[in-house]
Biopython code that builds the backbone (N, CA, C, O; Angstrom):
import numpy as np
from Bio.PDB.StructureBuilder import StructureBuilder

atoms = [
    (1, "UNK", "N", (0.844, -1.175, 0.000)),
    (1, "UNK", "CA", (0.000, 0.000, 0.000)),
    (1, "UNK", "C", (0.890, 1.239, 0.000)),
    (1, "UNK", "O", (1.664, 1.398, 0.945)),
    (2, "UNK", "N", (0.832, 2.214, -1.088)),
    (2, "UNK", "CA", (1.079, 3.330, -0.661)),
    (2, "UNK", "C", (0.453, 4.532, 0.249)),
    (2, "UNK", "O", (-0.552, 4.295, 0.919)),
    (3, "UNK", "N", (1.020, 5.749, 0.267)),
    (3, "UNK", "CA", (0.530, 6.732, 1.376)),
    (3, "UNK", "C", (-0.551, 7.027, 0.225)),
    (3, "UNK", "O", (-1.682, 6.929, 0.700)),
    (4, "UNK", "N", (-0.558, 7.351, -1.112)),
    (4, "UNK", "CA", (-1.677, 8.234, -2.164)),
    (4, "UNK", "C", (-2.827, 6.691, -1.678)),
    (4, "UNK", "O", (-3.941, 7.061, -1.309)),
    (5, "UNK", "N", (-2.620, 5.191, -1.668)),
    (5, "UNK", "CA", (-3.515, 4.726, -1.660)),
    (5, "UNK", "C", (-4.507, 4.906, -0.245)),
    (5, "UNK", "O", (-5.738, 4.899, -0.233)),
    (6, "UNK", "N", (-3.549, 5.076, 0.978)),
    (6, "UNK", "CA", (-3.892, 5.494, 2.329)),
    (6, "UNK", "C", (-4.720, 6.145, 2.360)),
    (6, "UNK", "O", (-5.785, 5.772, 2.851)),
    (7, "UNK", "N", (-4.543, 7.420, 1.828)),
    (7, "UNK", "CA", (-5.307, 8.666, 1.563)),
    (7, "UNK", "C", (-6.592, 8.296, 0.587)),
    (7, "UNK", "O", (-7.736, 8.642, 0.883)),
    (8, "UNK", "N", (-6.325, 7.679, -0.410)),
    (8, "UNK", "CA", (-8.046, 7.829, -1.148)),
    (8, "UNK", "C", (-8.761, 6.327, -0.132)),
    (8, "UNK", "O", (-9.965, 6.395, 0.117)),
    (9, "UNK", "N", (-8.041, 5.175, 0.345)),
    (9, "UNK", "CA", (-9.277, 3.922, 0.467)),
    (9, "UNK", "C", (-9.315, 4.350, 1.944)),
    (9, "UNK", "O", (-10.142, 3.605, 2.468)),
    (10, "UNK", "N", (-8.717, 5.363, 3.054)),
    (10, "UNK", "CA", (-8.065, 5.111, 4.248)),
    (10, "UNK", "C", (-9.605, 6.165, 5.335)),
    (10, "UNK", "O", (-9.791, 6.279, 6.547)),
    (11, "UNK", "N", (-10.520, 6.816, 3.886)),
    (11, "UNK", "CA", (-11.618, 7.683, 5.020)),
    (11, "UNK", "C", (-10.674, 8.571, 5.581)),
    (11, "UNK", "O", (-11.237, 9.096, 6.541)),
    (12, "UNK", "N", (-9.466, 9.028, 5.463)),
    (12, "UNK", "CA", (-8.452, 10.180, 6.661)),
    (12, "UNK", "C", (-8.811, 11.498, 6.297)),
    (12, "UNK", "O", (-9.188, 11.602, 5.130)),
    (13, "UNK", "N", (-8.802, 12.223, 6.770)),
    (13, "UNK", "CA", (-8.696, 13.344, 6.307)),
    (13, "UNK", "C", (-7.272, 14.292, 6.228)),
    (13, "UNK", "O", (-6.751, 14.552, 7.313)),
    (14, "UNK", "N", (-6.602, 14.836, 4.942)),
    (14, "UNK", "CA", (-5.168, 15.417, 4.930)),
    (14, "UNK", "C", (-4.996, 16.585, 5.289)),
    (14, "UNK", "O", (-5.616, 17.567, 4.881)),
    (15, "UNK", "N", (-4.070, 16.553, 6.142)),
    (15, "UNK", "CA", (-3.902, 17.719, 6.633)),
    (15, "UNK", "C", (-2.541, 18.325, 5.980)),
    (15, "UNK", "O", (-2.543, 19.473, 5.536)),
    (16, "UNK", "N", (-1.613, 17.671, 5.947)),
    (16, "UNK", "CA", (-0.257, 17.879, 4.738)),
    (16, "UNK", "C", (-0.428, 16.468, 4.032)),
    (16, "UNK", "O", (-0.625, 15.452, 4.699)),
    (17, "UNK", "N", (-0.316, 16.456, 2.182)),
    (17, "UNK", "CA", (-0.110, 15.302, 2.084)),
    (17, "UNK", "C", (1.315, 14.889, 1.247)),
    (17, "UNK", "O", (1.520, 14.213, 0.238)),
    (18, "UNK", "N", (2.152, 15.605, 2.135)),
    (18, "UNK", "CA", (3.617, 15.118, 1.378)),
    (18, "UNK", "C", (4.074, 15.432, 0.448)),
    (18, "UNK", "O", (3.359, 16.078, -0.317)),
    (19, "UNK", "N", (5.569, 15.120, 0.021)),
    (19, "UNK", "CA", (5.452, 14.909, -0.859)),
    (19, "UNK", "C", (6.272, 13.843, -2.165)),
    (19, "UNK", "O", (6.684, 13.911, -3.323)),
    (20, "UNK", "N", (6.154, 12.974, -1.125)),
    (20, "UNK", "CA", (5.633, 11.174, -1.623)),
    (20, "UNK", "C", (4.818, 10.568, -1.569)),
    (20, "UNK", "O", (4.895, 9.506, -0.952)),
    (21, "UNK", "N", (3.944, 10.865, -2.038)),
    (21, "UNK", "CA", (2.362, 9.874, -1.981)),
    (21, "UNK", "C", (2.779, 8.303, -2.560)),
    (21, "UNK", "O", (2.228, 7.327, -2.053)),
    (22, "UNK", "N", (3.575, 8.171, -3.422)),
    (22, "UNK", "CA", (4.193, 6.943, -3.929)),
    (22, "UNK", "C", (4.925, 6.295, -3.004)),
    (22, "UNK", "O", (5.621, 5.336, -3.336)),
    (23, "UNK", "N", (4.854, 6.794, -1.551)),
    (23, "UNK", "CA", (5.765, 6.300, -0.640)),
    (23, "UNK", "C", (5.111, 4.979, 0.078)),
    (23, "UNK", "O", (4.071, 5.115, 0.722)),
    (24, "UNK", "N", (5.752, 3.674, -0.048)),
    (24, "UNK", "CA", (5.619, 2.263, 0.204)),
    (24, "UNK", "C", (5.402, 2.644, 1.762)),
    (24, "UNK", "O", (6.085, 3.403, 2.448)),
    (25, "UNK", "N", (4.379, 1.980, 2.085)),
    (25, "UNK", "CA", (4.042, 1.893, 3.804)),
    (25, "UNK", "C", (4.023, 0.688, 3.537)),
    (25, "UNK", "O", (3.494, -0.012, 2.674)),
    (26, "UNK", "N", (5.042, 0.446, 4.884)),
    (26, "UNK", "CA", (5.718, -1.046, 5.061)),
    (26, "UNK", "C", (4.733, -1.895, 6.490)),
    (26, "UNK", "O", (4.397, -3.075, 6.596)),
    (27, "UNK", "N", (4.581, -1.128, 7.097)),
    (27, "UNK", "CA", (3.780, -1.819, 8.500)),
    (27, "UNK", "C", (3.598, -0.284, 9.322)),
    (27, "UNK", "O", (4.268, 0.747, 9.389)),
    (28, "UNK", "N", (2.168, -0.817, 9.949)),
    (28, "UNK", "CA", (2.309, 0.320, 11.352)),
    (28, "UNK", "C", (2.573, 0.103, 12.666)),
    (28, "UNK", "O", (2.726, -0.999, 13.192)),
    (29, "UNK", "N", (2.655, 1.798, 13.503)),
    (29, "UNK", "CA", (3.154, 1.638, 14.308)),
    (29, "UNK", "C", (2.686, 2.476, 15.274)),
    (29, "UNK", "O", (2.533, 3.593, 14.782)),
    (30, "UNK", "N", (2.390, 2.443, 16.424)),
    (30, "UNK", "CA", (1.690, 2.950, 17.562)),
    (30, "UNK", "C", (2.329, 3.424, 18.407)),
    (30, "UNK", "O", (2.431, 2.607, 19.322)),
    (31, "UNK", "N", (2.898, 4.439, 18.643)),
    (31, "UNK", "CA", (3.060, 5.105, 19.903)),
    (31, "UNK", "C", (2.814, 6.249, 20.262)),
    (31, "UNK", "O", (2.936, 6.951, 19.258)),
    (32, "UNK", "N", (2.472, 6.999, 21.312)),
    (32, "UNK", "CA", (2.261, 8.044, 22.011)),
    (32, "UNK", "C", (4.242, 8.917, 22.703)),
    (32, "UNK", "O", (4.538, 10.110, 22.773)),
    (33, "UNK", "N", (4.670, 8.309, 22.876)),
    (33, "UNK", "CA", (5.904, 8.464, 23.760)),
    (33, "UNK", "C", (6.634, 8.981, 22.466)),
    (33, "UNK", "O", (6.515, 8.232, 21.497)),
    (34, "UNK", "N", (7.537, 10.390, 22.235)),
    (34, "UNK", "CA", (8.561, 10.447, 21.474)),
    (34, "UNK", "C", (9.816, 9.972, 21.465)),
    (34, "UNK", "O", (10.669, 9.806, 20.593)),
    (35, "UNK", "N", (9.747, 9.794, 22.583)),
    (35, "UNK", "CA", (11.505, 9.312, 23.211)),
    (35, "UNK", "C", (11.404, 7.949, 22.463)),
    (35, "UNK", "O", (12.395, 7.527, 21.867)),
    (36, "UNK", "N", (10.099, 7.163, 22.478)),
    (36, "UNK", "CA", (10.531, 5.213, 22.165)),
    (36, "UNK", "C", (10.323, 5.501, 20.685)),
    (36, "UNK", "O", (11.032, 5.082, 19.770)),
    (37, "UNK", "N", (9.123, 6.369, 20.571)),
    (37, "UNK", "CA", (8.852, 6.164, 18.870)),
    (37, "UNK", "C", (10.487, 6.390, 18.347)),
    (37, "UNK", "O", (11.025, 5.576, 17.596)),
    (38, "UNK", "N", (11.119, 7.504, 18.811)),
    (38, "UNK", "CA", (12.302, 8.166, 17.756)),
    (38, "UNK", "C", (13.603, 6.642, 17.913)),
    (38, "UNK", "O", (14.645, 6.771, 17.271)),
    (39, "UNK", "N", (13.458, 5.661, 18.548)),
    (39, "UNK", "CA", (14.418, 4.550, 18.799)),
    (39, "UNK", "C", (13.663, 3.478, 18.197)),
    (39, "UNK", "O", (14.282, 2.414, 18.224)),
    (40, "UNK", "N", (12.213, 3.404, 17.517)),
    (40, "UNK", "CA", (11.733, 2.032, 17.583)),
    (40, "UNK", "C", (10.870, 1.883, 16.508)),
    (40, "UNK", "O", (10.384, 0.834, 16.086)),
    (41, "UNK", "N", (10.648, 3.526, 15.911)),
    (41, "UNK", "CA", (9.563, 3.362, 14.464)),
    (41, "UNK", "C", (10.008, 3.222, 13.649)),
    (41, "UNK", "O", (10.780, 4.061, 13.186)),
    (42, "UNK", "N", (9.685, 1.862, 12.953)),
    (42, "UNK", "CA", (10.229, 1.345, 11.610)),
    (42, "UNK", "C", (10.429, 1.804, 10.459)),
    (42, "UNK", "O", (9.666, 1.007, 9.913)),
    (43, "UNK", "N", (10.951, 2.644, 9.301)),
    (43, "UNK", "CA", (11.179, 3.586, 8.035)),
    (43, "UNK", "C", (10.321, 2.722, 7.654)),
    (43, "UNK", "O", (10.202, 1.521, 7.899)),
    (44, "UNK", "N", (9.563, 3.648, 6.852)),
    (44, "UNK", "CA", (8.144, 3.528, 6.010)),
    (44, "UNK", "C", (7.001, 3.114, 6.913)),
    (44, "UNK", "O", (6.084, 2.372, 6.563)),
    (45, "UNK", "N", (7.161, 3.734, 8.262)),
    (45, "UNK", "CA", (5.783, 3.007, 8.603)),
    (45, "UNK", "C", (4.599, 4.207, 8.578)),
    (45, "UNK", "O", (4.969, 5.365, 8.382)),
    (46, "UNK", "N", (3.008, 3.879, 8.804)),
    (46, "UNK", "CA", (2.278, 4.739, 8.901)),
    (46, "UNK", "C", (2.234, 4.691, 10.504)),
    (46, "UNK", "O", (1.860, 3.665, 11.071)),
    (47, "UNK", "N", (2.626, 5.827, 11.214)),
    (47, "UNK", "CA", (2.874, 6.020, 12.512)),
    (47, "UNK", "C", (1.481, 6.553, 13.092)),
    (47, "UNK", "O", (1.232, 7.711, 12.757)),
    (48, "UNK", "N", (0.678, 6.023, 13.773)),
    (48, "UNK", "CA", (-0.755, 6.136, 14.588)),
    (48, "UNK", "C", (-0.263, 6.582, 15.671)),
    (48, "UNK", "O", (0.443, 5.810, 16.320)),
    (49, "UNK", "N", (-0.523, 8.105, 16.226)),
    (49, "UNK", "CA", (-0.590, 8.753, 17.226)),
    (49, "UNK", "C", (-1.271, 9.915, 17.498)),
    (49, "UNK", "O", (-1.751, 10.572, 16.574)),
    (50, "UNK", "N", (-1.420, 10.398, 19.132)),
    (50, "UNK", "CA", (-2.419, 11.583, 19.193)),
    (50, "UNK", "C", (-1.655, 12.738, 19.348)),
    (50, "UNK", "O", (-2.198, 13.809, 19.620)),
    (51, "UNK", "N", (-0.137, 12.602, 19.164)),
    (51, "UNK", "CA", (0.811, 13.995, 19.595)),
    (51, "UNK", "C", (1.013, 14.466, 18.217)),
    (51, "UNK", "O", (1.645, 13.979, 17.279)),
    (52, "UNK", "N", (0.005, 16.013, 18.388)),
    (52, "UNK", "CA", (0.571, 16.489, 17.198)),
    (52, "UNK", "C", (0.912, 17.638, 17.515)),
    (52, "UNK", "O", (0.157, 18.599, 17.663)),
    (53, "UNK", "N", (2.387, 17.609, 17.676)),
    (53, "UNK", "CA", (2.785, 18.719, 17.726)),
    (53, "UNK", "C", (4.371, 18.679, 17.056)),
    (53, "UNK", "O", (4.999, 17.621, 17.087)),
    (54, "UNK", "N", (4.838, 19.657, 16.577)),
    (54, "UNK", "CA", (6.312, 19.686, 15.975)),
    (54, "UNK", "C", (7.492, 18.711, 16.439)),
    (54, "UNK", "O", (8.430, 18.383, 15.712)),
    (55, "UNK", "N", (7.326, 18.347, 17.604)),
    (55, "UNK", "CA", (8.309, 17.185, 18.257)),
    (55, "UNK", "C", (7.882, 15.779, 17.190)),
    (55, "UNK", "O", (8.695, 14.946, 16.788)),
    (56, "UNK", "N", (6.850, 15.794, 16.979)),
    (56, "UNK", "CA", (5.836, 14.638, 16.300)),
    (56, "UNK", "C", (6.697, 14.481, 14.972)),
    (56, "UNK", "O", (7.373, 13.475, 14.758)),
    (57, "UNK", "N", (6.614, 15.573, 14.088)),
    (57, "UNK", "CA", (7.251, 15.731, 12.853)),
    (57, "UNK", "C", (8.845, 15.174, 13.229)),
    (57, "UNK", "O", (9.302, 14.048, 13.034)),
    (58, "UNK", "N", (9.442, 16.240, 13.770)),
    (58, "UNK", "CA", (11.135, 15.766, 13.728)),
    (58, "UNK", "C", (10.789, 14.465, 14.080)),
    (58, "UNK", "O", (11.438, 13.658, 13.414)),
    (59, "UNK", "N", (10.251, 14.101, 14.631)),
    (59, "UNK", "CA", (10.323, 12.149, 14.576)),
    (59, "UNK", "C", (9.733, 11.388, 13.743)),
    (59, "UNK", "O", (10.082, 10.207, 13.723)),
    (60, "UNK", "N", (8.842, 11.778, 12.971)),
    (60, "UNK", "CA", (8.964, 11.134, 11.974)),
    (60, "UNK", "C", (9.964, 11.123, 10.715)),
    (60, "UNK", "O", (10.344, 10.184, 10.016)),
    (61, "UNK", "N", (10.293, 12.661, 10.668)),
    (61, "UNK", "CA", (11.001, 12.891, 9.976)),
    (61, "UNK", "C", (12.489, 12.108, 10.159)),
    (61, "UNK", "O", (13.168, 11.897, 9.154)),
    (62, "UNK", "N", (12.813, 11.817, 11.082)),
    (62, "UNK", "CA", (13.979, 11.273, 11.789)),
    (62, "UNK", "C", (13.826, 9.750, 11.727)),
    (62, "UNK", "O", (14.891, 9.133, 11.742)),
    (63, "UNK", "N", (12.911, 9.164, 11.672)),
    (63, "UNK", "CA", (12.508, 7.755, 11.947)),
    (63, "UNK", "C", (12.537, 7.317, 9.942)),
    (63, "UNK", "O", (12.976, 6.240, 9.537)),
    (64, "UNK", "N", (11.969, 8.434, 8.982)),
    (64, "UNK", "CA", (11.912, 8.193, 8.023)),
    (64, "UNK", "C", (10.404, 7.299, 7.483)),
    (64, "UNK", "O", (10.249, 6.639, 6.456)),
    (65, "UNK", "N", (9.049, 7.686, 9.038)),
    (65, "UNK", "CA", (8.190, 6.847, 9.076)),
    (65, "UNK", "C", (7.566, 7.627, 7.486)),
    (65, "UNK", "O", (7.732, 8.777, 7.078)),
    (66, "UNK", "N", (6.891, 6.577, 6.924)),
    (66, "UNK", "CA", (5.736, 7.089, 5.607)),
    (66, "UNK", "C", (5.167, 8.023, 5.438)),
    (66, "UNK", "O", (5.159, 8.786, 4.472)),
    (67, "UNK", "N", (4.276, 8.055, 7.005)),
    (67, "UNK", "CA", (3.065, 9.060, 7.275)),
    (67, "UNK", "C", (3.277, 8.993, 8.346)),
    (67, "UNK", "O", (4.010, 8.264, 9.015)),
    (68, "UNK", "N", (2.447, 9.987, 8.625)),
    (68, "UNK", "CA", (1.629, 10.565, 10.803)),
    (68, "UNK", "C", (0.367, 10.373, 10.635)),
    (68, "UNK", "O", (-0.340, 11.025, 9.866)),
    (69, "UNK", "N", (-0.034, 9.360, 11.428)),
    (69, "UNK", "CA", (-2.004, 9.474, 11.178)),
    (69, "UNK", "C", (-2.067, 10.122, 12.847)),
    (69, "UNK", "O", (-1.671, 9.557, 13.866)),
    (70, "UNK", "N", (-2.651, 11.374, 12.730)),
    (70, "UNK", "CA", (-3.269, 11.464, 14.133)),
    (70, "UNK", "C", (-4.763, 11.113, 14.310)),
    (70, "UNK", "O", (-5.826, 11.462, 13.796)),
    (71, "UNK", "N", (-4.355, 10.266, 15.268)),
    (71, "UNK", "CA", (-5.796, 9.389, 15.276)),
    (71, "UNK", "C", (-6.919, 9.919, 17.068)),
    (71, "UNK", "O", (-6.416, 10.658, 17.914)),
    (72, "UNK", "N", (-7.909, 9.512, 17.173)),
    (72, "UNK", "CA", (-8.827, 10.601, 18.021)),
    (72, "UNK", "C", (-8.868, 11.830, 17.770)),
    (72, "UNK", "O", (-8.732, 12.478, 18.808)),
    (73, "UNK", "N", (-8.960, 12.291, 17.106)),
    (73, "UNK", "CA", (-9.860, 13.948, 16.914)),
    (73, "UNK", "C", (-8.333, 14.619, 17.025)),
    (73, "UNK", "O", (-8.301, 15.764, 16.574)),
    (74, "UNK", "N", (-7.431, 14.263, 17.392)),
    (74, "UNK", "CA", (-5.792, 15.179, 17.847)),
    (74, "UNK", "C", (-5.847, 15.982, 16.316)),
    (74, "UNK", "O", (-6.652, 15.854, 15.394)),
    (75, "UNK", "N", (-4.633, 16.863, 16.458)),
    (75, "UNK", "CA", (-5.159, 17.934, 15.606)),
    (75, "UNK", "C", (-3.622, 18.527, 15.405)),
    (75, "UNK", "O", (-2.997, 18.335, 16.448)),
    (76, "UNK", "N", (-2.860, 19.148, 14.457)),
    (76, "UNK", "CA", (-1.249, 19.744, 14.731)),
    (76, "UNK", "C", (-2.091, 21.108, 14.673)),
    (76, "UNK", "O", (-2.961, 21.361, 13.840)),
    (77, "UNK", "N", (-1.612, 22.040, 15.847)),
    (77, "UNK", "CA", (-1.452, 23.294, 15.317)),
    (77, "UNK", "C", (-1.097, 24.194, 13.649)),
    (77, "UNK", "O", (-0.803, 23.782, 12.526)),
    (78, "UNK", "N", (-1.328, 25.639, 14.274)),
    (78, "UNK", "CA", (-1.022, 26.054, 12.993)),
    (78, "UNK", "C", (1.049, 25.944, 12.260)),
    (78, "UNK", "O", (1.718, 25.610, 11.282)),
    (79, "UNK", "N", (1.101, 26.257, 13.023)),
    (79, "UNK", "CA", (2.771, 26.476, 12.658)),
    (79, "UNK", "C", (3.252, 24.724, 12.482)),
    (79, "UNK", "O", (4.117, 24.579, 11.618)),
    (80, "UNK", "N", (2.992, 23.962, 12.889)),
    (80, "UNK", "CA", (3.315, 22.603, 12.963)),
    (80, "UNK", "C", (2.756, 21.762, 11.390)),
    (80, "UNK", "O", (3.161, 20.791, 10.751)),
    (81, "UNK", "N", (1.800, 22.600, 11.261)),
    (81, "UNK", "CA", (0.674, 21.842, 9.950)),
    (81, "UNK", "C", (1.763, 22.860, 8.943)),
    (81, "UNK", "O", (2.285, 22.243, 8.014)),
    (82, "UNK", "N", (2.050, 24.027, 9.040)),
    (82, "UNK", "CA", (3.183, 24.367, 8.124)),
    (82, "UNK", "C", (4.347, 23.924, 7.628)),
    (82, "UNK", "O", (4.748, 23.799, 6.471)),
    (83, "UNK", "N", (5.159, 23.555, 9.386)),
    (83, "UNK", "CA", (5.936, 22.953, 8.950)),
    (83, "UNK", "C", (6.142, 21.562, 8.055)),
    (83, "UNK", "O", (7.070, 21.179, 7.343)),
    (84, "UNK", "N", (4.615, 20.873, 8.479)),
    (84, "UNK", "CA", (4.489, 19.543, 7.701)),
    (84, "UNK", "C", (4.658, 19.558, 6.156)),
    (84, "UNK", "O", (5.279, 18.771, 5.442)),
    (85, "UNK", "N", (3.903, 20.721, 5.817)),
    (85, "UNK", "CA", (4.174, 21.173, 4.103)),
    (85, "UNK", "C", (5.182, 21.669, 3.899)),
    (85, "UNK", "O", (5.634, 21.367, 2.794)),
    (86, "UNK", "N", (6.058, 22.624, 4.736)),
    (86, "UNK", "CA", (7.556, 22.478, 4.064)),
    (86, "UNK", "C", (8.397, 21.660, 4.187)),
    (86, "UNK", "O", (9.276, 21.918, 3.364)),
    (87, "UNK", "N", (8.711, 20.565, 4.910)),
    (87, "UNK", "CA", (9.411, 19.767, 5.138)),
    (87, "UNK", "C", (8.661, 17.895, 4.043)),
    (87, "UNK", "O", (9.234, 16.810, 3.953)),
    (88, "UNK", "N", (7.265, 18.331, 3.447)),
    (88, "UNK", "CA", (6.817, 17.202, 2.900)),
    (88, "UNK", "C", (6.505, 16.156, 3.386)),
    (88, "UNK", "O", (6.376, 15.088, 2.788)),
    (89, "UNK", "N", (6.329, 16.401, 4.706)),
    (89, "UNK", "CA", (5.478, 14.934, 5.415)),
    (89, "UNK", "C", (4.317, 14.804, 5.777)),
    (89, "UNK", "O", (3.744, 15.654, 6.459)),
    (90, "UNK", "N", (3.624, 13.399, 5.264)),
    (90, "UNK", "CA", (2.780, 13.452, 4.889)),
    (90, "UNK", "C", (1.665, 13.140, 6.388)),
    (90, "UNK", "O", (1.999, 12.220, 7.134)),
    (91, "UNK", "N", (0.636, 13.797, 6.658)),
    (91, "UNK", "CA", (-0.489, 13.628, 7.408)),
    (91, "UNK", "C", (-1.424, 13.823, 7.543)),
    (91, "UNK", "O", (-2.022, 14.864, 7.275)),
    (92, "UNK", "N", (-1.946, 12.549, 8.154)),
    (92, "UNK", "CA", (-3.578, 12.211, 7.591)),
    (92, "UNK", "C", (-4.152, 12.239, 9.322)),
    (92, "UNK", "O", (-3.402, 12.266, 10.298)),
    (93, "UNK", "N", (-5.568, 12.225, 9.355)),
    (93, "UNK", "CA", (-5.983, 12.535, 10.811)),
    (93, "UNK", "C", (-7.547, 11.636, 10.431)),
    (93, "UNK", "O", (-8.255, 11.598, 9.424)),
    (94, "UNK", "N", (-7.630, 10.959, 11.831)),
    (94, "UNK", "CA", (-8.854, 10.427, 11.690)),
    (94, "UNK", "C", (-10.206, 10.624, 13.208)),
    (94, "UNK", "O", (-9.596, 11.467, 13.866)),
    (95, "UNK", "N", (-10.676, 10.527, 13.498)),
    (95, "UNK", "CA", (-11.308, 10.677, 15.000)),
    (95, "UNK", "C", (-11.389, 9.479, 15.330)),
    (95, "UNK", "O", (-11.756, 9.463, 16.505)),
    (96, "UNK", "N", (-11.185, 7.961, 14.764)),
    (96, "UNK", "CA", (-11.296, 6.795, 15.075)),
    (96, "UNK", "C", (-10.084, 6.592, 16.100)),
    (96, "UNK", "O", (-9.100, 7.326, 16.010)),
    (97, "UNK", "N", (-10.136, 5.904, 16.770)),
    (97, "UNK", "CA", (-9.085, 5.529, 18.385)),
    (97, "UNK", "C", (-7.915, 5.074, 17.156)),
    (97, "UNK", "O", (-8.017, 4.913, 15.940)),
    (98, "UNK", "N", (-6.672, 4.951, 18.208)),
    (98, "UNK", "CA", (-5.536, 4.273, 17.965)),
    (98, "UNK", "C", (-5.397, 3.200, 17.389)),
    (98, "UNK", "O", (-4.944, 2.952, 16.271)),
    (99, "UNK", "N", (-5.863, 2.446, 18.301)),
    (99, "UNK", "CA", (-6.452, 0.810, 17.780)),
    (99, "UNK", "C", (-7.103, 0.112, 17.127)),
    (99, "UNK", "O", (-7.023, -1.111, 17.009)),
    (100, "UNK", "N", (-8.186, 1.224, 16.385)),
    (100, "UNK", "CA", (-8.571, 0.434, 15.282)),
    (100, "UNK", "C", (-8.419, 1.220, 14.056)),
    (100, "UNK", "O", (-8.943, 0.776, 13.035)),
    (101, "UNK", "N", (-7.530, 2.749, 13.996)),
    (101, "UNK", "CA", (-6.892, 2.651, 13.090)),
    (101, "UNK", "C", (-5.710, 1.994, 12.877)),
    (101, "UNK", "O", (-5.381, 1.996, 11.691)),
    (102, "UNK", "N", (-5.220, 1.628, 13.364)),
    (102, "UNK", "CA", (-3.865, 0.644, 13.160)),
    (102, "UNK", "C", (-4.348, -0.223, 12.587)),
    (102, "UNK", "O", (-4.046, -0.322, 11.398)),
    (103, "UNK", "N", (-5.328, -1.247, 13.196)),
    (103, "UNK", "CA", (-6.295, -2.578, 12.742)),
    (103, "UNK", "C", (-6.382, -2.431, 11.121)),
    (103, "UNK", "O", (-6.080, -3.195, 10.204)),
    (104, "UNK", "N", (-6.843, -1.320, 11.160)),
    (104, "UNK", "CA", (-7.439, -1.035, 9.596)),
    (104, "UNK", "C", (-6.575, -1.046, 8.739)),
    (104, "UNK", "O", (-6.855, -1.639, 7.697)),
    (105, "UNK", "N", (-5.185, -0.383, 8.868)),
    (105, "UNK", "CA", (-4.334, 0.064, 8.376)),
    (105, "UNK", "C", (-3.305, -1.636, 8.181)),
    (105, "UNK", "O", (-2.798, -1.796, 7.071)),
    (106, "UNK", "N", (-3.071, -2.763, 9.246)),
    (106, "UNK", "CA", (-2.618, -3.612, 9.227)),
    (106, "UNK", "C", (-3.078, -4.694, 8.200)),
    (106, "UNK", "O", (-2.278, -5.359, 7.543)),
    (107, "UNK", "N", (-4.329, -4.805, 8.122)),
    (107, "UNK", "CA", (-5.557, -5.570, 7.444)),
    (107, "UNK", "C", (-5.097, -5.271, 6.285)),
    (107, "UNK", "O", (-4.731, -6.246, 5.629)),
    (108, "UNK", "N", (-4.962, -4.033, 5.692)),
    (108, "UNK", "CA", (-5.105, -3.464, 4.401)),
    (108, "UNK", "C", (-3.487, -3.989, 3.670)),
    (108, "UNK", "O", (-3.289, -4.135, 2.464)),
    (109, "UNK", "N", (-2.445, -4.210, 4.808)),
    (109, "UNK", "CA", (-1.415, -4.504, 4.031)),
    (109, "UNK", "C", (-1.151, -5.382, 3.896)),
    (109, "UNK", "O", (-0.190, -5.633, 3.169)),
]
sb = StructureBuilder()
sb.init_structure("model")
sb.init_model(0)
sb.init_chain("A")
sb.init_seg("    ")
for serial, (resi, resn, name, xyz) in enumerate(atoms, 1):
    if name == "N":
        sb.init_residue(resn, " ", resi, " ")
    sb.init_atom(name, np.array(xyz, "f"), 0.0, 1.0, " ", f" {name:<3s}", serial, name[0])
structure = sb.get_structure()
């Protein structure tokens, strides 16, 4: 699955959508904590979390994850949703819990 397929079969709504939509999502990954995500999220994953804030980005960006789904209603600020479009990473937001966007997202690959 790519992130462009994420985005049209995935119901998310985009808030930055990158700019690799052709980018291979390999497996997801769940965490809340920046400190474990930035040691433990797998490159190319679609990363399911509710921290959206600029710490969020440099770790994905750093991890090299696919996407950021912020999942429960979480939301990036304004300056943070900027930085997502200049830096090209891609994020999608859903109000569905953690856990069964991951589910969804696992199923699908």
């Amino acid at each position: 699955m790519t992130v462009r397929e994420l985005i049209c079969e995935g119901g998310f709504r985009v808030i930055s959508p990158g700019d690799r939509e052709d980018r291979k999502v390999d497996t997801v990954f769940c965490c809340d904590l920046l400190s474990v995500a930035m040691g433990r999220a797998p490159s190319g994953c679609a990363w399911v979390t509710v921290m959206g804030n600029m710490n969020t980005l440099a770790v994905a960006s750093l991890t090299d994850a696919a996407c950021v789904i912020l999942a429960e209603g979480a939301v990036l600020d304004e300056a943070a949703e900027k930085k997502a479009r200049e830096q090209g990473i891609a994020v999608l937001a859903t109000e569905e819990p953690i856990f069964e966007t991951a589910l969804d997202i696992y199923k699908r690959l």
